[in-house]
C-alpha positions in Angstrom: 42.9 -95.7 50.1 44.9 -95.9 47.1 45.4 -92.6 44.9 46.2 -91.6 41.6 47.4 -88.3 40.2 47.5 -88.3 36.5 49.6 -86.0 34.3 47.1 -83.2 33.1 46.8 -83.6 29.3 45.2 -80.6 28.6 46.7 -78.1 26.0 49.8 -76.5 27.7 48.2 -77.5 31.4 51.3 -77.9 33.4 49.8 -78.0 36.8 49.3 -81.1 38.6 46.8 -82.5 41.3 49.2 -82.2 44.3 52.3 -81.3 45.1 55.3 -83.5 46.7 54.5 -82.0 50.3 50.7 -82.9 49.8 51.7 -86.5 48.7 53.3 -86.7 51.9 50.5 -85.7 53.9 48.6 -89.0 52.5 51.1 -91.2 53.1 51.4 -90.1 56.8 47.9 -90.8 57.3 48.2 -94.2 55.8 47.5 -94.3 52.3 49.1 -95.1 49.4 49.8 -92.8 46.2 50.5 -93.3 42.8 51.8 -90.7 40.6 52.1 -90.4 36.2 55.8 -90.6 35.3 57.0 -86.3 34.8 53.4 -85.4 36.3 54.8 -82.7 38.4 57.5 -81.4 35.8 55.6 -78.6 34.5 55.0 -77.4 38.2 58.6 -78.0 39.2 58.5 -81.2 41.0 60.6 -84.1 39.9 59.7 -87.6 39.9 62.7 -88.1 42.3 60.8 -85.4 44.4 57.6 -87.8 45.0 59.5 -90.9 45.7 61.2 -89.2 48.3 58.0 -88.6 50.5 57.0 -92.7 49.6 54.9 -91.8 46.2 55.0 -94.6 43.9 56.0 -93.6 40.0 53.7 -95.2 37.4 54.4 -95.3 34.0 51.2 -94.7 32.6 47.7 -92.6 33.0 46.2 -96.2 32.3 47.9 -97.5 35.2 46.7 -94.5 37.4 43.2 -94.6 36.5 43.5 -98.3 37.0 45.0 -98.8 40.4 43.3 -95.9 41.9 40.3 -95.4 44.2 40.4 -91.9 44.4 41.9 -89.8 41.4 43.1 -86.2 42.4 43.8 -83.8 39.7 43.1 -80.1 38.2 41.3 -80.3 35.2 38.1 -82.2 34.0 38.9 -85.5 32.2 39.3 -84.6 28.2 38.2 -87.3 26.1 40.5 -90.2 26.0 40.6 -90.0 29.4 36.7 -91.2 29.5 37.5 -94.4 29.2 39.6 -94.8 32.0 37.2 -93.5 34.6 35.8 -97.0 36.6 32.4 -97.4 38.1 32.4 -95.9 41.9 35.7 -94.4 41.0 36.3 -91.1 43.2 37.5 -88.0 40.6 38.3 -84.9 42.4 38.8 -81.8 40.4 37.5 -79.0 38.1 34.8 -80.0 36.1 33.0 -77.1 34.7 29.6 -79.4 33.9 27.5 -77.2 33.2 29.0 -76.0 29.7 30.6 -79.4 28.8 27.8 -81.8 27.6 30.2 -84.6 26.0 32.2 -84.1 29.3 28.5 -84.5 31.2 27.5 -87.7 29.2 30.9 -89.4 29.6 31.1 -88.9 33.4 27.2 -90.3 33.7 28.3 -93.4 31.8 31.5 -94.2 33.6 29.3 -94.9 36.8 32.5 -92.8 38.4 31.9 -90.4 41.8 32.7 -86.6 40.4 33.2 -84.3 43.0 34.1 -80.9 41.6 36.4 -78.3 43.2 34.2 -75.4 41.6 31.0 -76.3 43.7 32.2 -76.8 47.1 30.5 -73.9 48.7 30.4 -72.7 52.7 27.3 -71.4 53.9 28.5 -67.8 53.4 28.9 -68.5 49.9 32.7 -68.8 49.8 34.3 -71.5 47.7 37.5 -72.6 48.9 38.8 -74.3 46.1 37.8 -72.3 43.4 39.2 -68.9 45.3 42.8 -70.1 45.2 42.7 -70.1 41.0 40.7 -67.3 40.9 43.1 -65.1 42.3 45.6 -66.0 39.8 43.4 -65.9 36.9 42.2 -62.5 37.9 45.6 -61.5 38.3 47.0 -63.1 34.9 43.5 -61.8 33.2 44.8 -58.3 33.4 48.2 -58.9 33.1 47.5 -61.0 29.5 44.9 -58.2 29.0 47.7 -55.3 29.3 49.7 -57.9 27.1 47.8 -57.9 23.7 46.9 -54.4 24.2 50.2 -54.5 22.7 49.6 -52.8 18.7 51.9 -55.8 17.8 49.5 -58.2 19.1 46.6 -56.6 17.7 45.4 -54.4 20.0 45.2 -50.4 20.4 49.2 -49.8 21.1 48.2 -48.3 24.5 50.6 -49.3 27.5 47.9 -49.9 30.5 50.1 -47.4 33.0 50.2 -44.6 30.8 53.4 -42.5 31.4 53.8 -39.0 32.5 51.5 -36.8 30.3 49.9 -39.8 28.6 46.8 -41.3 30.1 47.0 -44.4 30.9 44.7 -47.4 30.0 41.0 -48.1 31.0 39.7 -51.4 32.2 36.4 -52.4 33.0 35.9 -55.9 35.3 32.9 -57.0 35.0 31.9 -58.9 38.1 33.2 -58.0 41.9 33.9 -61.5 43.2 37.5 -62.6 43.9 38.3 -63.2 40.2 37.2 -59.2 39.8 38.5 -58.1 42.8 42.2 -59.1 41.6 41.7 -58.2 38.3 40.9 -54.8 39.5 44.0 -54.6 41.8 46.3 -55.8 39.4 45.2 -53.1 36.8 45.1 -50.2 39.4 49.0 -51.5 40.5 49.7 -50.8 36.9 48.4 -47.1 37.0 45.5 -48.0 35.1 41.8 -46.7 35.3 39.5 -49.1 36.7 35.6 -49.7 37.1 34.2 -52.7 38.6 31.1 -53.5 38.2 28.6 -55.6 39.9 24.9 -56.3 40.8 25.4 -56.6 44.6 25.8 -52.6 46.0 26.9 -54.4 49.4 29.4 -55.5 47.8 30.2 -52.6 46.0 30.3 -50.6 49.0 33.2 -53.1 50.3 35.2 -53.0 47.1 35.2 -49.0 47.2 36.3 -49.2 50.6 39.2 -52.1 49.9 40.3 -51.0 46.9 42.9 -48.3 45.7 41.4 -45.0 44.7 42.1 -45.2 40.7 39.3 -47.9 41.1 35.8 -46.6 40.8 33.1 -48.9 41.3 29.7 -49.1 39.1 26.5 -51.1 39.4 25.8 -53.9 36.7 23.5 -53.1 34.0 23.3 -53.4 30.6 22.7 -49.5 29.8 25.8 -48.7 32.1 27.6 -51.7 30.0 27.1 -50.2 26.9 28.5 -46.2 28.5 31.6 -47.9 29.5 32.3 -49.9 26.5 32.7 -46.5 24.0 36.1 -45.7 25.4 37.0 -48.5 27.4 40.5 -50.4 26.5 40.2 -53.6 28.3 37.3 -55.9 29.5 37.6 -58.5 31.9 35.0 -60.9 32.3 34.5 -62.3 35.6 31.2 -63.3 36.2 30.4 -66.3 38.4 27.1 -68.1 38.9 28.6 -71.5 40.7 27.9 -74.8 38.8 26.2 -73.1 36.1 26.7 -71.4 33.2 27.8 -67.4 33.2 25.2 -64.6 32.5 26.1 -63.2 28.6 27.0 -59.9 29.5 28.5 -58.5 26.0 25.9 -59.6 23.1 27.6 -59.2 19.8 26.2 -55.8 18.9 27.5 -54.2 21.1 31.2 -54.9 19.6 31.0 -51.8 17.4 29.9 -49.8 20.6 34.3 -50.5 21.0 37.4 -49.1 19.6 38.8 -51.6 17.0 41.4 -53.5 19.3 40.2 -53.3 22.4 40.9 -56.5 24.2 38.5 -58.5 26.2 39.4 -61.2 28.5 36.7 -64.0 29.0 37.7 -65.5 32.7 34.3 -67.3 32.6 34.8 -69.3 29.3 35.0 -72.6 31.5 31.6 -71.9 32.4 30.3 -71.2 29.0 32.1 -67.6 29.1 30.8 -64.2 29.8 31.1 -62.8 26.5 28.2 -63.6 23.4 31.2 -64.1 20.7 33.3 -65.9 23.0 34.7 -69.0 22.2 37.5 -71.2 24.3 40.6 -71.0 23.1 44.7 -72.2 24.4 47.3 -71.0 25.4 49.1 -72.2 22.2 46.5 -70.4 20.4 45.2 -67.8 22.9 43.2 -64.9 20.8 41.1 -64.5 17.8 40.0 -61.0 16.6 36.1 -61.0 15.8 34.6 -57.1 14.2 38.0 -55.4 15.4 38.0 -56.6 19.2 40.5 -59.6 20.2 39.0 -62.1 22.4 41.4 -63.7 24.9 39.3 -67.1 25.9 41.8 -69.6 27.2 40.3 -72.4 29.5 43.2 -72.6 32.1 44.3 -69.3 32.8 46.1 -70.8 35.4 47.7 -73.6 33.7 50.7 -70.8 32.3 52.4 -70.0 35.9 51.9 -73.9 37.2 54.4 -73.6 39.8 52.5 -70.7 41.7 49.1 -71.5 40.6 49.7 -75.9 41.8 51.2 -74.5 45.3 48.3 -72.7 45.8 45.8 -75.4 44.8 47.1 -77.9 47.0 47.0 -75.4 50.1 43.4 -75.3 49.3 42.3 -79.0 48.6 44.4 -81.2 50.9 42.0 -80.9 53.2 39.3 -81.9 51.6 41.4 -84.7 50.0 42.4 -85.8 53.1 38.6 -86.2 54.4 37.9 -87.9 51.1 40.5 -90.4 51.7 40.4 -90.9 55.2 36.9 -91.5 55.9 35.6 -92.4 52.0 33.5 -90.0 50.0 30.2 -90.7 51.6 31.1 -90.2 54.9 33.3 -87.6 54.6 30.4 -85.9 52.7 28.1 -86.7 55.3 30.2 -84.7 57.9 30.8 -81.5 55.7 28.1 -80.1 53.7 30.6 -77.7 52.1 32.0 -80.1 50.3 28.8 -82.7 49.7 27.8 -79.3 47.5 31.1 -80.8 45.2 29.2 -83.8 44.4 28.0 -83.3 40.9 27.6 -86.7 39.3 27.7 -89.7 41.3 27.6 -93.4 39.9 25.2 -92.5 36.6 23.2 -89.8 38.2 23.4 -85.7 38.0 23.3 -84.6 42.3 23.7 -81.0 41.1 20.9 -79.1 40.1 22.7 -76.4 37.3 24.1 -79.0 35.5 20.9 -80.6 35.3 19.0 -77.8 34.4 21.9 -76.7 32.0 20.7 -80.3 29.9 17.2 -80.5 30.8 18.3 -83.8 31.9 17.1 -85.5 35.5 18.6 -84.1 39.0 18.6 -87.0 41.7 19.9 -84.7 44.9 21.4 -87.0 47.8 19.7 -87.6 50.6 
């Protein structure tokens, strides 16, 4: 099979599909690769790095999209990519459907084969490929959170630790999946006061057995929402409902409920975000500052330490791409129903249910 990995042109998304040791994994098994001249820079990986494992450089994303059967990449296709998707073309990557209805429309006219990281699902409920970015957005979420808590950067001035005879910062997670669950380390690492909240008590009954004692847990309502948000310094958002869009937790009255510059941290904006006044933003233009409280909303948490975040990715999905490439998309599909729950759209039709409800458009499962 011949595949193509583009050079992401999201804003400031300096991660790529897969990394030089992954390229080499397809060309062992007999395919052939094609890779966007300086794809892997932002990551770290030199074009010199993926013509040493037998990758092919290629001048242009035209040429990628054009040569290739099977695209591999990390975010969904932004607009003038549209174009370039071909009829039965394979995409594998992030989509985030369900809040995206140009991206939606575009994808069902290309005729193209999108099979989305996010959706791939065991029958436990785990999602490999989504887990891996997860932990570093959960992780960065707090980190960016303790960041414009900063009074410079229009938050409260509180430093999250605290220091001896200070208290330090409190942060509220809002949803106990693995996003959560590393927010909520990372901010008890830093010494700060943590709840986590979520509607699952077996879960909560894990997390208050994993987790360091400065983190309390607290079951998900909007009453005990509102309690928290009187004194609370940092919200994450962390909700996940897969394939769809997130639950609104915070409407926009509760915003004076919060200490002007509190910060809140939307980790669910690619699915339509967590947060009523949220609104996706980048990391060249990560906050804005709505009735006193700054919103941090950027799209691709990720995207800002692409050297740790593409590593991780690639652990996660060559496997899957492999299968994909090896055995073609319907077969390979056919054998794991993990990842047939990645097919979304496939050649003009919606195979996903959320995203099809999210449009009150028609859902055409495969059989």
């Amino acid at each position: 099979m011949r595949i193509g990995i583009p050079k992401e042109i999201k804003n400031n998304e300096n991660r790529v599909g897969m990394t030089p040791a992954g390229v080499a994994e397809f060309i062992k098994h007999g395919h052939e690769v094609s890779v966007q001249h300086t794809a892997g820079e932002g990551s770290g990986f030199s074009d010199e790095d993926y013509i040493a494992v037998g990758a092919r450089i290629q001048p242009s994303i035209d040429g990628v999209y054009r040569e290739a059967d099977m695209i591999v990449k990390v975010k969904e296709p932004i607009e003038p990519e549209y174009d370039l998707v071909k009829p039965g073309q394979l995409i594998f990557t992030y989509f985030h459907f369900a809040c995206d209805r140009p991206l939606t429309d575009a994808m069902i006219k290309s005729g193209g084969v999108c099979l989305a990281y996010e959706t791939v699902q065991m029958p436990n409920g785990y999602l490999p490929l989504l887990q891996p970015m997860s932990e570093v957005a959960g992780r960065m979420a707090t980190l960016n959170g303790a960041y414009y808590l900063q009074k410079t950067k229009g938050g409260k001035g509180k430093l999250i630790s605290g220091v001896p005879g200070v208290s330090p910062a409190k942060v509220l997670v809002l949803g106990g999946g693995v996003v959560g669950e590393a927010a909520a380390m990372m901010a008890a690492g830093l010494g700060a006061n943590v709840i986590i909240a979520d509607i699952s008590l077996p879960r909560l009954r894990q997390l208050a057995l994993e987790l360091p004692g400065n983190v309390h847990t607290l079951y998900s309502s909007e009453h005990n929402i509102r309690q928290q948000l009187k004194d609370v310094d940092i919200v994450v958002g962390a909700v996940l409902v897969p394939g769809a869009k997130a639950p609104q937790l915070i409407s926009k009255d509760m915003l004076p409920l919060m200490e002007p510059g509190t910060v809140l941290v939307d980790v669910a904006i690619d699915q339509g975000g967590c947060f009523e006044t949220s609104r996706p933003t980048t990391h060249t233009d990560p906050i804005f500052i709505e009735d006193g409280i700054v919103h941090y909303c950027v799209a691709n948490i990720p995207g800002a330490v692409p050297n740790t975040s593409t590593l991780a990715l690639t652990n996660a999905t060559l496997k899957y791409a492999l299968a994909l490439a090896d055995k073609g998309w319907k077969q390979a599909c056919k054998d794991d129903a993990a990842l047939a729950k990645g097919l979304n759209i496939v050649e003009g039709k919606i195979t996903f249910k959320a995203v099809a409800d999210a449009f009150g458009l028609p859902y055409e499962p495969i059989c």
